[in-house]
N, C-alpha and C positions, 0 to 999 in steps of 0.2 A: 504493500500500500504506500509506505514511504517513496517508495522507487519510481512510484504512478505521476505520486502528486508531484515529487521534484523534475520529474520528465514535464507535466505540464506545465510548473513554473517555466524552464527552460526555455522550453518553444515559446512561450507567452515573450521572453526576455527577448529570444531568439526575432520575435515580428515588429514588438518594439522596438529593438536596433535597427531595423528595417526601416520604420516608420522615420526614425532621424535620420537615417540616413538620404531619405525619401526629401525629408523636409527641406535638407541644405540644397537641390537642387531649385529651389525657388529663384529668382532672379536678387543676386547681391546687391548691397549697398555699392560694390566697387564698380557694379555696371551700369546702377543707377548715376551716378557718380560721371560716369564716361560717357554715357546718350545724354544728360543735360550739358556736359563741357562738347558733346559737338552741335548738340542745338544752337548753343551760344557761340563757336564757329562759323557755324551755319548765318547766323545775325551780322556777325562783321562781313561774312563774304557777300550778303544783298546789301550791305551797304556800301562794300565795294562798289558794286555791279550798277548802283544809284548814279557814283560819281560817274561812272566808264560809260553810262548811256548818255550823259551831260555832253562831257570832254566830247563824244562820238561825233555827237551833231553839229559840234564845230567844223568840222572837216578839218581838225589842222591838230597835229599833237603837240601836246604841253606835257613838261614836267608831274602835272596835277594827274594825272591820265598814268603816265609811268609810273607813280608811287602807289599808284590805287592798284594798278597791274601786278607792281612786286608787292605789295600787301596781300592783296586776294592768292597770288604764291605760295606766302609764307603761312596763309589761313589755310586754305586749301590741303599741302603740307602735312601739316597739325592735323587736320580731319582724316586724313589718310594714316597717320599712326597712330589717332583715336580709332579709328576703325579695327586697325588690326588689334589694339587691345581690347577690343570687345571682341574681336572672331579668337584672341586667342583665353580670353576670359569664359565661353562658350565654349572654347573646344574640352578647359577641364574640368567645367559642368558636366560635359557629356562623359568625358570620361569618369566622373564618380556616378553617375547614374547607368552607366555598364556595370560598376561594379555592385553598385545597390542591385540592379538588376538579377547578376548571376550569383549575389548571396541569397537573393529571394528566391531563385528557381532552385538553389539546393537546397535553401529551408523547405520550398514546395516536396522538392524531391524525397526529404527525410519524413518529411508528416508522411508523404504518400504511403510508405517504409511501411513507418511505425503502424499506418490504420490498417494497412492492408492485414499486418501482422497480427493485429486485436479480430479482426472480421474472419481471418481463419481459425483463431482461437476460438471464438464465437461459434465458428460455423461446426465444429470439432465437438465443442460441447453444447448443442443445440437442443437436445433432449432433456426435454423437463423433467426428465426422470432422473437422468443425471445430477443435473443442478439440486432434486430433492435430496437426494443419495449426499453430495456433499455439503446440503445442510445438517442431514440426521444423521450425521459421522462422526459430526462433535462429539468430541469428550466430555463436556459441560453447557451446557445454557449460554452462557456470558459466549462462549465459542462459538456458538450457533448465531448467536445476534449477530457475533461481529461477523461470521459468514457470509450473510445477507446485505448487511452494510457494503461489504467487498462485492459482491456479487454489482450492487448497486451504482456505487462509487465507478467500477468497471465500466457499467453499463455508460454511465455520464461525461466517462474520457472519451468513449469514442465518439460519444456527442460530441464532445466541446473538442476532439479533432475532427472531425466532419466541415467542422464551422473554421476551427483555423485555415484549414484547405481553401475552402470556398473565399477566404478573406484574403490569404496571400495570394490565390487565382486574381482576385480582385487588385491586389495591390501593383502587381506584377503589369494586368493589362495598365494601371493609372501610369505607373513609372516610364511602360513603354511610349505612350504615348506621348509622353513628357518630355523624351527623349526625342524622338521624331519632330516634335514641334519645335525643340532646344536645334536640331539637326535644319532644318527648313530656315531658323531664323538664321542662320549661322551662314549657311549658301547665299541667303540675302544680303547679309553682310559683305560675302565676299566680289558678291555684284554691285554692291556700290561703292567698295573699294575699287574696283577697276573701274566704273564710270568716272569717279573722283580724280582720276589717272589720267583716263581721258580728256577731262576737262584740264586738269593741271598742264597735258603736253599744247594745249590750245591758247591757256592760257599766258606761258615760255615763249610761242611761236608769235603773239600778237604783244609780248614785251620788246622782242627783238626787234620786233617792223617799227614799233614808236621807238624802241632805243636810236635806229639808222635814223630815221626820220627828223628827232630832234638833233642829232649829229649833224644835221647836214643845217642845221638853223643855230649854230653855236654862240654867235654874235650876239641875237637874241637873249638865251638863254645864260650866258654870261653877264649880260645887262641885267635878269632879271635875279641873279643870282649874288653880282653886288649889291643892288638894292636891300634887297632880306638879308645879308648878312651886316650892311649896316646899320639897318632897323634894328638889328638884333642885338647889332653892340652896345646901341644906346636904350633899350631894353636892360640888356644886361647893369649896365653902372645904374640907371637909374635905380634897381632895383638894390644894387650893392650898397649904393647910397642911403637908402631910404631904411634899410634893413639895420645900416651900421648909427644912424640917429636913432631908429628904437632903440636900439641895444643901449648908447649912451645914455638915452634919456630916461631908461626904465634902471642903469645903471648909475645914473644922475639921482634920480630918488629913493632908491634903498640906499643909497649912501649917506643923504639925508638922513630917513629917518631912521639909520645904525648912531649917528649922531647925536641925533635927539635922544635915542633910547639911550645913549651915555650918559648923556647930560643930565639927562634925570634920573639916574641912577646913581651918578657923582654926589645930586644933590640932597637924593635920600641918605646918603651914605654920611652927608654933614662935611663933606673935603669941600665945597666952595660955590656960592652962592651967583659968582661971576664969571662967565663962559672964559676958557682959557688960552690964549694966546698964540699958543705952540701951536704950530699945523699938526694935524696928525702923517701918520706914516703914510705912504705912496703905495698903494698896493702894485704890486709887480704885474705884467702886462696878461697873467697866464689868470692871476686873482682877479683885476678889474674885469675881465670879461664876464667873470662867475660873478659878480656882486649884483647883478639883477637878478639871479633865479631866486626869488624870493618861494615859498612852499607853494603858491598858486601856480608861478609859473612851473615848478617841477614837477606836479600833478599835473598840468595840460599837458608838458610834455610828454609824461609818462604814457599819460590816457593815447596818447598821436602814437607813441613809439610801437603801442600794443595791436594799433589795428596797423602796423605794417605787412604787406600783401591780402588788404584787408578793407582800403581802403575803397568808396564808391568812385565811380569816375565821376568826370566833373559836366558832361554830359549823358544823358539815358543811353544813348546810342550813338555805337561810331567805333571807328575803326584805325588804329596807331600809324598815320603816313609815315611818320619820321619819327625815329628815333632817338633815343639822348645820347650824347657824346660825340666824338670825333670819328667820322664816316667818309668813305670815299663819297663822291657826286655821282651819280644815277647816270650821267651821262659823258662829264666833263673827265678827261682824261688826266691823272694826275691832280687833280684839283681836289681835296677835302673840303669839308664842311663840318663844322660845329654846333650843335643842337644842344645847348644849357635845358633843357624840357626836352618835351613831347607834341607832335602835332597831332593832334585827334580829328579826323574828318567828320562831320556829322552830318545833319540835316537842315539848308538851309531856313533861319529863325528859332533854330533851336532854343531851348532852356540852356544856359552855365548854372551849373549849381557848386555849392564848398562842399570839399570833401569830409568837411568836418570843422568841429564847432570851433568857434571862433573868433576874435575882434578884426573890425576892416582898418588897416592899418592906415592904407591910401588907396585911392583912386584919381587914375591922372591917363595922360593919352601919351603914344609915341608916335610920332608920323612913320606908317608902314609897320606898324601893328595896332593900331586902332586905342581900344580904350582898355585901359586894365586896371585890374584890383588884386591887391595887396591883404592879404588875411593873415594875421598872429597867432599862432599853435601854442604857447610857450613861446621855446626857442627853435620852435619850427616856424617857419613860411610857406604860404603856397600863395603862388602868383595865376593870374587868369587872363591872357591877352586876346587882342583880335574880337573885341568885343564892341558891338555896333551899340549897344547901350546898356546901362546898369541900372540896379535897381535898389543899391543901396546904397549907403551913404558911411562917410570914414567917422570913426569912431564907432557903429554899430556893430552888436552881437550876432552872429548867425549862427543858427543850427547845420548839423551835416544834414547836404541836401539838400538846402535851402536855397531858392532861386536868386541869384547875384545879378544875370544879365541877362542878353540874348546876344548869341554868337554873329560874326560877321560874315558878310559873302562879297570878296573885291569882286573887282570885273571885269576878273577871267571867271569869274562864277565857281570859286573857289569859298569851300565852308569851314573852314579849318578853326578849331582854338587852340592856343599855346598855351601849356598845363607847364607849372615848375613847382619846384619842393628843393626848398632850403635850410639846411641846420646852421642856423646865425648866418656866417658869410658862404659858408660850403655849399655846391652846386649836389641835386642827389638826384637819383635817377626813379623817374617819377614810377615806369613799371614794374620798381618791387616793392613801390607803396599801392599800386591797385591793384587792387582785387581780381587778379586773371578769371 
């Protein structure tokens, strides 16, 4: 009897492990995870495809055109090695629901065993007369009971294998199916990876034609490439300027009131009733800089530092033309280019929003990048250029998010805004503060 009920625990254990095992082939958090990062792929390359219909109807290629081309590239790209990590996040779904599967046909295979084995037993002693025989054999009463019990008990295993059968049969078709369907999504996968391919070789073949094309207009595009970068230098001071008065003047009044808090400290203490004559000491150039983080500004910044890669972009939507740092030119041979920010293309009249809360430090214009604003982190910045009008005013608080402007469109019909992030005077690179 012992040996009965611990068999049926077993198998019970045995369909359970089945059942988890069953369960992990649900679709993961890590695939869930990789079809919303290429949905959002999928967003920057229609807003590619936004500019490239614009640029089109010019009949004439521009730089604006080229950067949308190697953007939609570099998206494109990324979707095709998001792709393959979902065909190969699928492939080892399937392979654990093979193996759930052929644990479940040997569990099937063992009940089969075991019932068949009771039903010949059964069929062996099928004579009621038997069955009386080895109740009235007993040696005692108590023996007889328990005879019948077993008799009983017997009879209710092979029920309750009957039923496991029929449940693994059941389990076995769910799994398979599950598998097939896990198998079907997976060949779809690997069909839109090769369309993705396809479009990628098309879209290489229509960067080269604009790449000749602008080569062959270089004069142009030299003219328009000093213009921005000297928009861009007087950007740049303005902002270095502007960044280096907060700092003194926020470093001008903790100074202050470190003073005052002496002074009346001196005066509770009973040493002198008359401020004292001596200068105090000159803090060394590495300490004056630190004499403004007072505890509010080290809590902003803290708060700034935590949502690093984390941050909202500074429009809904839109897609990275340009990059931060020092970069060859898209076309000009030899010729670098320097990008303190980030270009974001978006949607002409868009929303500018802050990326996060903040004081507006200044708003002011640069001829050849329109109007910008100047937000306080701490001792973080974030600047917002190329902005045809704003909506707030300097001194004001914003929340992340919160609408600042509407973005600008010159007239090449370009919608681009200039996104920067600064730690005091240091240039940082805006796309490992957003949120990929």
């Amino acid at each position: 009897m012992k040996q009965c009920a611990c068999r049926i625990l077993v198998l019970l254990a045995m369909v359970c492990f089945a059942n988890i095992s069953y369960a992990q082939l649900s679709p993961s958090a890590q695939r869930k995870e990789l079809e919303s990062k290429r949905m959002e792929l999928l967003e920057k390359i229609k807003q590619a495809k936004k500019v490239l219909e614009e640029t089109r109807r010019k009949q004439t290629s521009t730089v604006t055109q080229l950067k949308a081309i190697s953007s939609q590239i570099k998206t494109r790209e990324r979707i095709i090695n998001n792709v393959q990590d979902q065909i190969r996040v699928l492939g080892e779904q399937i392979e654990e629901s093979r193996d759930s599967l052929e644990k479940l046909k040997a569990d099937l295979e063992k009940l089969k065993q075991d019932y068949a084995k009771s039903i010949l037993s059964a069929y062996k002693s099928r004579n009621v007369y038997d069955k009386m025989m080895f109740v009235f054999s007993a040696q005692s009463f108590n023996q007889a009971i328990k005879r019948i019990q077993y008799l009983n008990q017997y009879s209710d295993y092979r029920q309750r294998q009957a039923a496991l059968i029929l449940s693994t049969q059941s389990e076995i078709i769910s799994a398979l199916n599950q598998m097939l369907a896990k198998k079907q999504e997976k060949m779809a996968l690997i069909g839109m990876k090769e369309s993705e391919k396809k479009e990628l070789e098309q879209d290489k073949q229509e960067e080269s034609r604009v790449l000749v094309s602008l080569q062959q207009q270089e004069k142009d595009v030299r003219k328009q490439l000093a213009e921005s970068q000297a928009a861009a230098k007087k950007l740049n001071r303005a902002i270095e300027e502007m960044i280096a008065r907060e700092i003194e003047e926020a470093r001008r009044k903790e100074e202050a009131r470190r003073r005052e808090e002496a002074a009346k400290a001196a005066a509770l203490a009973g040493k002198t009733s008359t401020p004292s004559k001596a200068e105090p000491a000159k803090p060394t150039k590495s300490e004056s800089s630190d004499l403004f983080l007072t505890p509010e500004v080290i809590k902003m910044s803290s708060d700034f530092e935590q949502n690093k890669n984390n941050l909202p972009w500074p429009v809904e939507r839109g897609y990275i033309a340009e990059s931060f740092g020092t970069h060859n030119h898209p076309t000009l041979k030899g010729v670098q280019v320097n990008n303190n920010g980030v270009d974001i293309s978006t949607q002409p009249n868009a929303s500018v929003r802050a990326v996060f809360k903040g004081k507006v430090t200044k708003v002011f214009n640069v001829p050849g990048m329109g109007k910008i604003v100047l937000i306080n982190h701490g001792k973080y910045f974030t600047a917002y250029a190329r902005l045809a009008s704003v909506s707030v005013q300097e001194g004001q608080h914003v929340d992340s998010k919160q609408n600042i402007g509407v973005v600008d469109t010159n007239e090449e019909g370009v919608t681009e805004v200039q996104f920067q992030i600064w730690n005091m005077d240091k240039k940082l690179d805006p796309e490992a503060w957003l949120k990929n």
